[in-house]
C-alpha positions as CSV (number, residue, x, y, z in Angstrom):
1,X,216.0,352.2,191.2
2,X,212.5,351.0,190.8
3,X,212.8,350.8,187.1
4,X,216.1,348.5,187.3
5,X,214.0,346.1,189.8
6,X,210.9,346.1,187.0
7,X,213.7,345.4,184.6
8,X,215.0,342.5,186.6
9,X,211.5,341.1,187.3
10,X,210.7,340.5,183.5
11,X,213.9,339.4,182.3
12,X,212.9,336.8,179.4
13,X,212.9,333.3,180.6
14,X,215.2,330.4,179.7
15,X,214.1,328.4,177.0
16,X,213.3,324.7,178.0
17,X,215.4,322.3,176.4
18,X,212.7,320.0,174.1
19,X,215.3,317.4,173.2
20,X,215.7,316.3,176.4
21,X,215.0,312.7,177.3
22,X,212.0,312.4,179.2
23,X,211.6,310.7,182.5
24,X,209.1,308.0,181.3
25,X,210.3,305.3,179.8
26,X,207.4,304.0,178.3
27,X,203.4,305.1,176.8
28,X,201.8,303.5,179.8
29,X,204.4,304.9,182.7
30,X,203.0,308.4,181.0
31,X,199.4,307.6,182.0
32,X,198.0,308.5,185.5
33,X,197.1,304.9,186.9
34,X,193.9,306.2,188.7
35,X,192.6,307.2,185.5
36,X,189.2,305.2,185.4
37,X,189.9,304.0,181.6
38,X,193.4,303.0,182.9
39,X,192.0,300.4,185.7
40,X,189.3,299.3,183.4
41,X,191.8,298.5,180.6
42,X,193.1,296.0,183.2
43,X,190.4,294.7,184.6
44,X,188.9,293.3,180.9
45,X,189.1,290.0,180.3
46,X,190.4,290.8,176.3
47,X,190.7,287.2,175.7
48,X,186.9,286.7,175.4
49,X,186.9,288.8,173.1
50,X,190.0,287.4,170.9
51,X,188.6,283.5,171.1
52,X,185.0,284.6,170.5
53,X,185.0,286.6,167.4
54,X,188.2,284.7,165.9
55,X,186.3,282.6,163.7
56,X,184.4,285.8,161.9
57,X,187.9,286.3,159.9
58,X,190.0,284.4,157.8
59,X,193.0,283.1,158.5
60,X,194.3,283.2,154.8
61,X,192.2,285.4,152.4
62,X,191.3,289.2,152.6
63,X,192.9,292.0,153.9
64,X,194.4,292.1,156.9
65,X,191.4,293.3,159.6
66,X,191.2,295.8,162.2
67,X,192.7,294.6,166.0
68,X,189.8,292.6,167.7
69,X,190.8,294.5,171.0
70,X,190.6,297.6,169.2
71,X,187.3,297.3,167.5
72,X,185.9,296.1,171.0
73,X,187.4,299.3,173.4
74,X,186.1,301.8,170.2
75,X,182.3,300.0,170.9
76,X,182.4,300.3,174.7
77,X,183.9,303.6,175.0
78,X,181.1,304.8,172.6
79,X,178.2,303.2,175.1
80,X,180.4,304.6,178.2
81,X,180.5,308.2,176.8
82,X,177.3,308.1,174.8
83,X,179.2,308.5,171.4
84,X,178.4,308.5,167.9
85,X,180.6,305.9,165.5
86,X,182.2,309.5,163.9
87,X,183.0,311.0,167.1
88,X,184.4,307.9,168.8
89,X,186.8,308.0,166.0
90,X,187.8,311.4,166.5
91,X,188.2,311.7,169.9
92,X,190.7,308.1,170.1
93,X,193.3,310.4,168.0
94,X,193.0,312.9,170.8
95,X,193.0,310.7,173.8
96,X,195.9,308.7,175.4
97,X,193.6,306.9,177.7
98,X,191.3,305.7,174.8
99,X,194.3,304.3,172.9
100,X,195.7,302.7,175.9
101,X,192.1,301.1,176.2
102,X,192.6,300.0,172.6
103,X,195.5,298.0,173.5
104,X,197.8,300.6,172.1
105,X,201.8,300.8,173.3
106,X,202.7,304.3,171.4
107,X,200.2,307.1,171.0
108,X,199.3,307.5,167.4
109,X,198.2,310.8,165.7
110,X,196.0,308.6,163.6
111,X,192.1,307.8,163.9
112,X,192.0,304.1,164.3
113,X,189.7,302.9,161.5
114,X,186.9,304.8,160.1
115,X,183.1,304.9,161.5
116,X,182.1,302.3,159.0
117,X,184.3,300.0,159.7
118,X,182.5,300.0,163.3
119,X,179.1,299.2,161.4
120,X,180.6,296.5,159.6
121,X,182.2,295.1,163.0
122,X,178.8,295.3,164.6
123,X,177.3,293.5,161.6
124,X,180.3,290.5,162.0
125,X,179.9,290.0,165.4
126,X,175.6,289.7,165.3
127,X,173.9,290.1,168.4
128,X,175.3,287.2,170.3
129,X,178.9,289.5,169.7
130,X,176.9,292.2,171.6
131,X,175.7,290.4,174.3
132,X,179.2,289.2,174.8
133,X,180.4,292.5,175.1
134,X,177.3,293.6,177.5
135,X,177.7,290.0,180.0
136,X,181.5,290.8,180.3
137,X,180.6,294.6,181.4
138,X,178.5,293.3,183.4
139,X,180.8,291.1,185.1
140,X,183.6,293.8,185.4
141,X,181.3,295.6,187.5
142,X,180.9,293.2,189.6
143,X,177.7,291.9,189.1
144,X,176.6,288.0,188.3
145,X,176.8,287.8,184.7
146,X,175.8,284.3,185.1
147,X,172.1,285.1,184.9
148,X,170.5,284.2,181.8
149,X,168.8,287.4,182.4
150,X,170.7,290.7,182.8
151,X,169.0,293.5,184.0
152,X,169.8,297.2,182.5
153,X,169.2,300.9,183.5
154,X,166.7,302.2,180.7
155,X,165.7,305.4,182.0
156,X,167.5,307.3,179.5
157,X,166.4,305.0,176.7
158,X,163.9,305.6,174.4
159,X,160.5,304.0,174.6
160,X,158.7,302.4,172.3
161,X,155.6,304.5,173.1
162,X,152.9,306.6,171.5
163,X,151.4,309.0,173.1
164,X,147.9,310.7,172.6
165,X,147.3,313.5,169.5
166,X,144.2,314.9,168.4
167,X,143.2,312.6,165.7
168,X,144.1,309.9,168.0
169,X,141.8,310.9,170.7
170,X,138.8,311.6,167.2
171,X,139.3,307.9,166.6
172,X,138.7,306.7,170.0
173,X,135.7,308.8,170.1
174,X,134.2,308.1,167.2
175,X,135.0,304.1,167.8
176,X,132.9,304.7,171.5
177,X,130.5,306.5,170.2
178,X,129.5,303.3,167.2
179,X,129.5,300.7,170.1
180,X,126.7,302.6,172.5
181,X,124.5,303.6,169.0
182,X,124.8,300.0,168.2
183,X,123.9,298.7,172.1
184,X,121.4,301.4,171.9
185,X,119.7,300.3,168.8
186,X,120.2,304.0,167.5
187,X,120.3,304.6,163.8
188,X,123.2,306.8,163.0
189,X,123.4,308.9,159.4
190,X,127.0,308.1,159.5
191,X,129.0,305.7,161.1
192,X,132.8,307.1,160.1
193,X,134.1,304.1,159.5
194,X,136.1,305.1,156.4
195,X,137.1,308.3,158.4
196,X,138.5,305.9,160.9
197,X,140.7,304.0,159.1
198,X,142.1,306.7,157.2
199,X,145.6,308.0,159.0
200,X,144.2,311.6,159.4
201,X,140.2,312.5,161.1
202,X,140.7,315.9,159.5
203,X,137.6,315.4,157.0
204,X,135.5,314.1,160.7
């Protein structure tokens, strides 16, 4: 008796049919509408964007470039998830919200240009592109992106500063030590000066 019921408990299930129509009708109906990326996507003014950089490409010659909107999303999800240009790339084949970000209406399998593309993009655009970019993030978080200034959260960022090493600390020394022999009127049998503009006090 208890072998029938184990028998009965793990009876193969039935196979799900794949070709069944699903209940979405569309990509975006598919996408959970809480999904930060999803709200953002909406909230971008794209048209900035469109009318801004427009006159970098040319209407008649060349080959056809890459969407603005697209090359746009790829450079702000890269700052919101502290990306490189390669793995930007890769992740927007894996990720419905990033397409949707990218103004996408079908998921594609495909990366959607290739990392240098974004370098040349960056190089199109200038700084004044970049700013753009910043001022309308700004503004979609509510701030005033008015200002002429904009403030930023550097705490993460690198510094351009140098910070003490041994021969640093021999040059300062020796430098002190020149100014009280020459206040002093002492007469030194070396000054170092050649030690202290070489790179490197190791001969000091």
């Amino acid at each position: 008796m208890s072998l029938k019921i184990l028998q009965i408990c793990i009876m193969l299930s039935k196979q799900k049919n794949s070709a069944q129509i699903g209940f979405y009708s569309s990509f975006e109906e598919q996408l959970n509408h809480s999904h930060p990326l999803y709200i953002l996507a909406n909230r971008i003014d794209w048209n900035v964007f469109e009318e801004a950089f427009k006159k970098h490409y040319s209407a008649t010659q060349g080959k056809p470039g890459k969407p603005i909107r697209l090359m746009v999303s790829l450079l702000i999800l890269k700052q919101l998830r502290n990306l490189s240009d390669e793995s930007v790339v890769g992740q927007w084949a894996e990720n419905a919200y990033y397409q949707y970000f990218g103004g996408e209406k079908l998921f594609s399998v495909k990366p959607p240009c290739v990392p240098t593309e974004l370098v040349e993009f960056r190089k199109r655009i200038g700084e004044a592109g970049s700013e753009l970019i910043f001022k309308e993030s700004i503004r979609i978080n509510g701030k005033d992106a008015d200002d002429d200034n904009l403030s930023g959260d550097t705490t993460v960022q690198e510094k351009n500063i140098t910070y003490p090493t041994d021969d640093k600390l021999y040059k300062k020394i020796i430098v002190k030590c020149q100014a009280i022999g020459l206040k002093e009127r002492v007469e030194l049998r070396q000054s170092y000066k050649f030690t202290v503009k070489n790179k490197h006090c190791s001969a000091f």
